[in-house]
BAMAR-798041 format. One record per residue: x, y, z of N, C-alpha, C, O in turn. Coordinates in steps of 0.2 Angstrom, whole numbers, plus 5000, padded with zeros to 4 digits. Example, Ala and Ser with C-alpha at 12.3 -4.5 7.8 and 13.67 -1.06 7.14 Angstrom:
// residues 2
506649725039506249785039506649845039507149835042/506449895035506849955036506450005039506750065040/
***
This chain:
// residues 291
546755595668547155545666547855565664547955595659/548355545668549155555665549255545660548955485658/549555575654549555555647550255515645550455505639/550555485650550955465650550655375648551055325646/550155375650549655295650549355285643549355235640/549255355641549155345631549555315628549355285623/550255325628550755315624551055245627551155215622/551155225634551355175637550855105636551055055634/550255125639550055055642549555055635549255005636/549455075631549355045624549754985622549554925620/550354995622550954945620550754895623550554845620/551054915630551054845635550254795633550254735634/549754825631549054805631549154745626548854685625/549654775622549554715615549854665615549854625609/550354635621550954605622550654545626550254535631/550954495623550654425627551254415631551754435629/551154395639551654355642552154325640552054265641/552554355638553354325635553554365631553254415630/554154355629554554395625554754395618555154355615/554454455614554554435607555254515603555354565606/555554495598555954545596555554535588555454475586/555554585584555454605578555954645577556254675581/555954655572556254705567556154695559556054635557/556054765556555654775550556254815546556354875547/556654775540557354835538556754815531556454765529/556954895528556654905521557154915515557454965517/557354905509558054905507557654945501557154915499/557754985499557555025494557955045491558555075493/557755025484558055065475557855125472557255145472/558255155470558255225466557555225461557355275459/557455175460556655165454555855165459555355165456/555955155467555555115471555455065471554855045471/555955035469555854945470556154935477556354985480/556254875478556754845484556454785487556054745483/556654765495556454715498556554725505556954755508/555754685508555954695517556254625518556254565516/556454645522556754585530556354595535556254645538/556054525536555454555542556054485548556054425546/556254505556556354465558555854455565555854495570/555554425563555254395570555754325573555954275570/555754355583556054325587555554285592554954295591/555654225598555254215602555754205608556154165607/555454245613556154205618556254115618555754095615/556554075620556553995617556353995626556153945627/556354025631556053985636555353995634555053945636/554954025630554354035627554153985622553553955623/554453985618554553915614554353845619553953805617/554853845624554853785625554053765630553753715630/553853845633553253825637552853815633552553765634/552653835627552153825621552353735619551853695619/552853725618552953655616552653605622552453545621/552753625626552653585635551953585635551753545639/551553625631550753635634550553595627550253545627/550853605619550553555617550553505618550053475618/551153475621551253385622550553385628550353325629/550253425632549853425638549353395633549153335633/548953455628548553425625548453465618548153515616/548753405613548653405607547953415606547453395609/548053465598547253465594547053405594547453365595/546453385592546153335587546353345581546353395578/546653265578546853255573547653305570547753325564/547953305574548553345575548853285573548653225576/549353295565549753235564550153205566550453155564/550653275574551053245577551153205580551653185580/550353175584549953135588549453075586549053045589/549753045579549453015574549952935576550552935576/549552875577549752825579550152785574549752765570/550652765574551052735571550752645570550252625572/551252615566550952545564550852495569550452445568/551152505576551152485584550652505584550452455588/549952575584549552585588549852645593549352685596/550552655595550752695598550852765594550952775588/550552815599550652905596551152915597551452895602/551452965592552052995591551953055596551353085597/552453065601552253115603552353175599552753185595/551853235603552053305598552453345599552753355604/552753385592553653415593553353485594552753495596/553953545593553853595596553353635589553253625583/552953685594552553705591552653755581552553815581/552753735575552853795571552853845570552653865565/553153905575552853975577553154015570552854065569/553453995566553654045563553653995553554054025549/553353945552553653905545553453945541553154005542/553653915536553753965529552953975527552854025524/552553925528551853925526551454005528551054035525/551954005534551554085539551854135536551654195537/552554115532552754175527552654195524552554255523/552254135518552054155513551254165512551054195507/550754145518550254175519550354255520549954295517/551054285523550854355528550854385518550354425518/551154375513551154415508550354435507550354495508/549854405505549354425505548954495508548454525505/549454535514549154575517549854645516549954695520/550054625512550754675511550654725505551054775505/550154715501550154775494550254725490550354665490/550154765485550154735476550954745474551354795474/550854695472551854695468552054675474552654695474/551954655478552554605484552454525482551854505481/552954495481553054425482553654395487554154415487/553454345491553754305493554454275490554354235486/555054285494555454265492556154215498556654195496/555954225503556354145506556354175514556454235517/556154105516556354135523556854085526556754025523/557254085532557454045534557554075543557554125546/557753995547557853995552558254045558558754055554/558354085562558554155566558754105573558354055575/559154125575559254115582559954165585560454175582/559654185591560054235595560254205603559854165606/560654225605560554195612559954245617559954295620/559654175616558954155620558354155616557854145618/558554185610557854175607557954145598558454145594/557254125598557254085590556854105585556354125588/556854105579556254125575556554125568556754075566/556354185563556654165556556554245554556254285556/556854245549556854305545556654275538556854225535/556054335536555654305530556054385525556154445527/556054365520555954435515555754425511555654365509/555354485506554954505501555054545497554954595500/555054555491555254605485554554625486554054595488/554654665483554054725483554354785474554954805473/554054795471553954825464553854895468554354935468/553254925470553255005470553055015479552555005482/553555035482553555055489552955085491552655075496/552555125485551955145489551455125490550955135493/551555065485550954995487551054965493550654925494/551654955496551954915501551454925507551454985509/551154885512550654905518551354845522551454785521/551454895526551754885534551354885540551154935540/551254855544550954835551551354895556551754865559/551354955558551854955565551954925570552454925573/551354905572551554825577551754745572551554735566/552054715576552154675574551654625574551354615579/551754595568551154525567551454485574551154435575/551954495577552054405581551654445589551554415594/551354505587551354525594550354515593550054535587/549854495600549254515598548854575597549154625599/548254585594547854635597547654665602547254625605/547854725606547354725613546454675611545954685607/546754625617546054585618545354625621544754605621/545454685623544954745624544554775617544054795616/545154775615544754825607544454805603544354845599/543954725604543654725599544054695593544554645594/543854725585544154695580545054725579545054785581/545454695577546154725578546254775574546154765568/546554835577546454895571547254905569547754915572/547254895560548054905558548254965559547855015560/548954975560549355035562549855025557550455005557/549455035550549955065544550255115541549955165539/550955105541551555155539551255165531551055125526/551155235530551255255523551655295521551855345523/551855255515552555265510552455325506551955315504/552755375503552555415497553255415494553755425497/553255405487553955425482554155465478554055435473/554455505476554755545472555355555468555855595467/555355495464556055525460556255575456555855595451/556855605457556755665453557555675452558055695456/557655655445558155675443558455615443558155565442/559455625447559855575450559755555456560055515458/559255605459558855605466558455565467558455525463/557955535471557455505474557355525481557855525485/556855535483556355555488555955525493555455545493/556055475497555455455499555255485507555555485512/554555495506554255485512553955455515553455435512/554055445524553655385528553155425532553355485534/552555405533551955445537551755405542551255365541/552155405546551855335553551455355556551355405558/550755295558550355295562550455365568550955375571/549855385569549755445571549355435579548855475579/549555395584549555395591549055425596548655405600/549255505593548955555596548255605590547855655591/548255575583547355575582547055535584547055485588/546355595580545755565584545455495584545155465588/545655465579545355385576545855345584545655295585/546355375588546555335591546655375597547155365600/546155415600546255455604546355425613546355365613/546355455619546155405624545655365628545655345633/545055375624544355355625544255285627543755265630/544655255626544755185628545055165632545055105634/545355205634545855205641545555275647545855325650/544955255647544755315653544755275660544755215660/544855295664545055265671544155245674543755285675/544355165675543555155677543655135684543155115687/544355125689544555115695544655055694545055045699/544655005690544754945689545654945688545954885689/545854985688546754975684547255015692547155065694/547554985693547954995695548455045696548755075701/548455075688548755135686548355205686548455265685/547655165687547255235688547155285695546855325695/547655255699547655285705548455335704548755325699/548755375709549255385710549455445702549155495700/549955435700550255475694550155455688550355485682/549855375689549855315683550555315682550655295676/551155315685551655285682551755215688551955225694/551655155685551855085687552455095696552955125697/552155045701552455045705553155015706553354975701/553455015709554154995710553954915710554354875708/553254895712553154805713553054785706553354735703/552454845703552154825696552854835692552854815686/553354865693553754885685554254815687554454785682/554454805693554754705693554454685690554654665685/553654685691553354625686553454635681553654585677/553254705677553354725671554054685666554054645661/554554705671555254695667555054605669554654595665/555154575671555154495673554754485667555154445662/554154505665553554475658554054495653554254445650/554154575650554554605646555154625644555254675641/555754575648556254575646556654575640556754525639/556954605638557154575632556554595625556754595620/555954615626555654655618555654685616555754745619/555754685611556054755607555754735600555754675598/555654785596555454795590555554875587555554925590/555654855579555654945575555554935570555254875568/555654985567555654985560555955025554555755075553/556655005551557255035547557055045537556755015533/557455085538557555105529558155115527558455165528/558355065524559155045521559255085514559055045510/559355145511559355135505559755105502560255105504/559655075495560255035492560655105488560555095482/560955145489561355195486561655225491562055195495/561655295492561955355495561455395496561255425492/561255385505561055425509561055505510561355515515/560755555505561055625505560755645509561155695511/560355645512559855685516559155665521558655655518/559055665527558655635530558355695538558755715543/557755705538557455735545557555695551557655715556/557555615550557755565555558255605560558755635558/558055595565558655615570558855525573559255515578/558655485570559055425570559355385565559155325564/559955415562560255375557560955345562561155355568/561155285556561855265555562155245551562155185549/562655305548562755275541562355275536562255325534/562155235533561555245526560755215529560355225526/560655185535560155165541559755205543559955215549/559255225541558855275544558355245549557955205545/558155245556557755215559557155245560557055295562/556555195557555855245557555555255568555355305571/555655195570555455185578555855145579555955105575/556055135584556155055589556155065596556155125597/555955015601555555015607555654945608555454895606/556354975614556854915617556254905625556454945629/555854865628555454885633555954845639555854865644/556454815638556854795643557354875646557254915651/557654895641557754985644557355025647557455055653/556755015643556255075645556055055653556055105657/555954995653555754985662556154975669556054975675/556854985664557254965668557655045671558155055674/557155115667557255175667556655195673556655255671/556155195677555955225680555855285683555255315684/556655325685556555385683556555445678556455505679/556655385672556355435667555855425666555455485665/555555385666554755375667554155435669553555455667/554755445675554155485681554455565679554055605680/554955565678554955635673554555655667554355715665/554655605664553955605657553355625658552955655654/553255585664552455595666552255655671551655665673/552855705672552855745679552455805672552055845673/552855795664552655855659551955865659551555815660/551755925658551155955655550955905652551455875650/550355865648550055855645550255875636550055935633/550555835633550755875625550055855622549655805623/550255935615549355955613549655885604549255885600/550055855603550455835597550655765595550855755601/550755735593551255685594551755705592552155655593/552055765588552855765588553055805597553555825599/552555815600552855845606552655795611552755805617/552355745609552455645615553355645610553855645612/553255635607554055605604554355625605554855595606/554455705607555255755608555155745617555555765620/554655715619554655725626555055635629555355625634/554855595624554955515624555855525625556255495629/556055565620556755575618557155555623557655525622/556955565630557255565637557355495639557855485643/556955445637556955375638557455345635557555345629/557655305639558255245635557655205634557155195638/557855165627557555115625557155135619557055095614/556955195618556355245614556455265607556455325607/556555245603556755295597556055325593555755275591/555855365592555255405588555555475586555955505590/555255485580555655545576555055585578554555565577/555255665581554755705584554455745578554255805579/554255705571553955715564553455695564553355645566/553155715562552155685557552555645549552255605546/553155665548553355625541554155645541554455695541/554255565542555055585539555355555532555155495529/555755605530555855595521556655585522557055605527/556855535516557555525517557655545508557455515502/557955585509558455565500559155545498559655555499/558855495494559555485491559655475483559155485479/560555445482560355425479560855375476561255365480/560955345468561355285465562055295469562255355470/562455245470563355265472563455275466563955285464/
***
């Protein structure tokens, strides 16, 4: 099996038909305190087909559809994809010392959602998702497996230390045993890299998705292994999938490499892809510290 299908069609597996953007900024203090900005997007022709299928058919006892003093039903409005209810549930699954602190309304051109944030007391209590909550489970896998970022911190001196240890792709808890070619796929034939028909289809479904995940420190940026900064911005991942499909020949150059025995040698090999950011690291450390 090309191993180019471990790293790619995992992605693609967890993505519902349509287009969603995240982004996860983390703002970190010299003490390990700070706060995320989590933005979840939906494309709004997305939105609006969701709202179109409710009006089709309302739950039962849905109070949108509740009959007024005439006897006539209200019809139902567009679907809640993002209220504050679903902000202040996600804290529950974030670590100890996070609380909820406001979200409001996002829109971009063509897509809608909201940006929530959350203080957080000790970063290494903080549990991060690397997939996004707006994004599903692969519907193959069974129960959904989290793909948690861990934090370690060090302050030392007028210094502070921190490190991130991102989900690990290429161990064994996540190996490719579940993606062995049973003739059923498509991509199991040929180089496994998507046909000129299937990567139209691809870009048509996943235009415009894109997600990462950033570390803002609140001070001065002294020093970082990231080979993606900007300015005091250090990016842990982002995965623009509109780029990446719209890049084919790099694609088929990725896939033409040897087999890597690593995941920092899938990342320095990713490097080639527009759209890909991953640090060719098992742990990237940033220090900074107070202005």
């Amino acid at each position: 099996m090309n191993w180019i299908r471990i790293v790619i069609c995992p992605m693609l597996l967890v993505l519902l038909t349509g287009c969603f953007q995240s982004d996860t900024a983390i703002y970190l203090r010299p003490d390990g305190s700070g706060y995320v900005e989590i933005t979840n997007l939906m494309s709004a022709e997305m939105v609006d087909m969701m709202s179109f299928m409710t009006e089709l058919a309302p739950e039962e006892g849905d109070v949108s559809t509740a009959a007024d003093d005439t006897g006539a039903a209200d019809p139902p409005g567009p679907p809640d994809l993002f209220s504050e209810a679903e902000a202040r549930a996600a804290v529950a699954s974030m670590g100890d010392g996070v609380r909820f602190k406001s979200v409001e309304p996002m829109e971009k051109t063509g897509f809608v959602g909201s940006k929530a944030v959350y203080e957080f007391t000790d970063i290494t209590k903080l549990r991060l998702d690397a997939k996004p909550d707006a994004l599903p489970a692969d519907p193959t896998a069974g129960e959904p497996m989290e793909e948690l970022v861990a934090f370690s911190f060090h302050p030392s001196g007028e210094k502070s230390l921190l490190a991130v240890r991102m989900p690990d792709s290429a161990s064994d808890e996540n190996d490719d045993s579940s993606f062995e070619d049973d003739g059923s796929s498509d991509l199991a034939e040929g180089d496994g890299v998507p046909s000129d028909t299937e990567l139209e289809m691809l870009r048509n479904m996943f235009d415009g998705l894109k997600f990462g995940m950033r570390v803002i420190p609140i001070g001065k940026l002294i020093e970082t292994n990231s080979i993606h900064v900007a300015g005091d911005e250090v990016t842990l991942f982002e995965i623009d999938f509109g780029a990446l499909l719209a890049n084919p020949e790099a694609l088929q150059q990725v896939a033409a490499q040897d087999e890597p025995e690593s995941f920092a040698e899938i990342a320095e090999l990713l490097q080639s892809i527009p759209g890909i950011k991953i640090n060719p690291v098992e742990e990237i450390t940033i220090e900074f510290a107070e202005k």
